[in-house]
Every structure is written in C-alpha cells, then in structure tokens.
C-alpha positions as CSV (number, residue, x, y, z in Angstrom):
1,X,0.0,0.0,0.0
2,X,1.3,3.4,-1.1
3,X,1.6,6.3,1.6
4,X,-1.0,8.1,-0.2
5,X,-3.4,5.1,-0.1
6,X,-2.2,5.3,3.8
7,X,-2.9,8.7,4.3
8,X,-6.8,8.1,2.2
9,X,-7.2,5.7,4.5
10,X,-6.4,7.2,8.1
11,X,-8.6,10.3,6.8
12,X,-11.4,7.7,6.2
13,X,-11.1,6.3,9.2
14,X,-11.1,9.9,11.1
15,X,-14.2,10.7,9.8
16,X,-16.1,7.6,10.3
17,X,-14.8,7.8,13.5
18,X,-15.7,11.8,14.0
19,X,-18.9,10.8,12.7
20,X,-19.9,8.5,15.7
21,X,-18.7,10.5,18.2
22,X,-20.9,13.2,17.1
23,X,-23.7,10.6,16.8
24,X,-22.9,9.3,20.3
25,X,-23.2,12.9,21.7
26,X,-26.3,13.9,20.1
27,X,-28.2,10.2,21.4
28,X,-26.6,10.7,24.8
29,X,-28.6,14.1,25.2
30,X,-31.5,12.1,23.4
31,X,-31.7,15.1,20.6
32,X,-32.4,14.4,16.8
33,X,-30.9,15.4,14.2
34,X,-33.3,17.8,12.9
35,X,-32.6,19.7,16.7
36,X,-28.9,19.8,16.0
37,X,-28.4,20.4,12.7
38,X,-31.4,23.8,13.3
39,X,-29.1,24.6,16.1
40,X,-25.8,24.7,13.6
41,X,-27.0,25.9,10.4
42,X,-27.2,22.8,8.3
43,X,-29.8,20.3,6.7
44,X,-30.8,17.2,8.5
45,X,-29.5,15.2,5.7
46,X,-25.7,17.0,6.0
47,X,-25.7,16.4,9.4
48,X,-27.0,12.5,9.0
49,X,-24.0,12.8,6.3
50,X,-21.7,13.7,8.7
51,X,-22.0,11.2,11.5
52,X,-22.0,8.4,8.7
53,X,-18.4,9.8,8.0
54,X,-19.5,10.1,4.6
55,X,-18.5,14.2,4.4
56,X,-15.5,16.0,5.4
57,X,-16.5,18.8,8.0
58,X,-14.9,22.6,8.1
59,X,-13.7,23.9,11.0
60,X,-16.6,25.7,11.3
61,X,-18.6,23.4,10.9
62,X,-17.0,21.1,13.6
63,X,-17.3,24.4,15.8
64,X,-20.9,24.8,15.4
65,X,-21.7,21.4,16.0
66,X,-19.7,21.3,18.9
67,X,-21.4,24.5,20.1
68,X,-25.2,22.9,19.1
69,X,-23.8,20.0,21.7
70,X,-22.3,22.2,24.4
71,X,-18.5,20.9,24.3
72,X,-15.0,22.3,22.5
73,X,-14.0,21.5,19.2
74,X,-10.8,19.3,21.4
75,X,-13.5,17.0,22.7
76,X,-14.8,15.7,19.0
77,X,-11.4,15.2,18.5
78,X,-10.2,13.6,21.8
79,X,-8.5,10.0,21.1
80,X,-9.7,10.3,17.7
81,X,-6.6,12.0,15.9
C-alpha cells in the first residue's frame, strides 16, 4: 500500500470515526438530528452525512456542532486523531 493510499485511508477512518462521536453525543442528550443540525446551520440530511463519515466537515462546521452539543472543538477530537 502506497503512503497516499495510507494517508486516504487514516482520513477515512477519522471521519467515520468523528462521525460516531458526534452521533454518540447527540443520542446521549437524546436530541435528533433535525434539533442539532437547526441549532448549527445545516440540513438534517448534511448532518445525517456527517455522523456516517461520509462528508468532510470545516472547521466551522466542527465548531458549530460542537457549540449545538455544548462541548469544545478538542472534545470531537479527543482519542480520535
């Protein structure tokens, strides 16, 4: 496998696993995703997108979500990359 295949690969990985971590956030404080995604800005179906780790996410994008869910931008992040 090539570095760049590598590097496809981690980046996959980090947003599948971004994308459950927001997922997990949002079911913990039992909100859908039609309440978070209102609360940053986005469609439903982005934010569904998202936490499927189908999407690559902005920074602020990342920021607003983390904002919609009340913790930092380090805390998506944390033990994730």
């Amino acid at each position: 496998m090539s570095m760049d295949q590598q590097e496809q690969q981690r980046q996959e990985q980090i947003k599948k696993a971004l994308g459950e971590r927001i997922r997990n956030l949002r079911r913990n404080k039992g909100w859908s995703q039609k309440a978070v995604s209102e609360l940053c800005g986005v469609s439903r179906s982005h934010l569904s997108q998202l936490e499927r780790g189908e999407l690559d996410a902005g920074l602020a994008m990342l920021a607003a979500i983390a904002g919609a869910l009340k913790i930092t931008v380090s805390r998506l992040f944390h033990g994730i990359a």
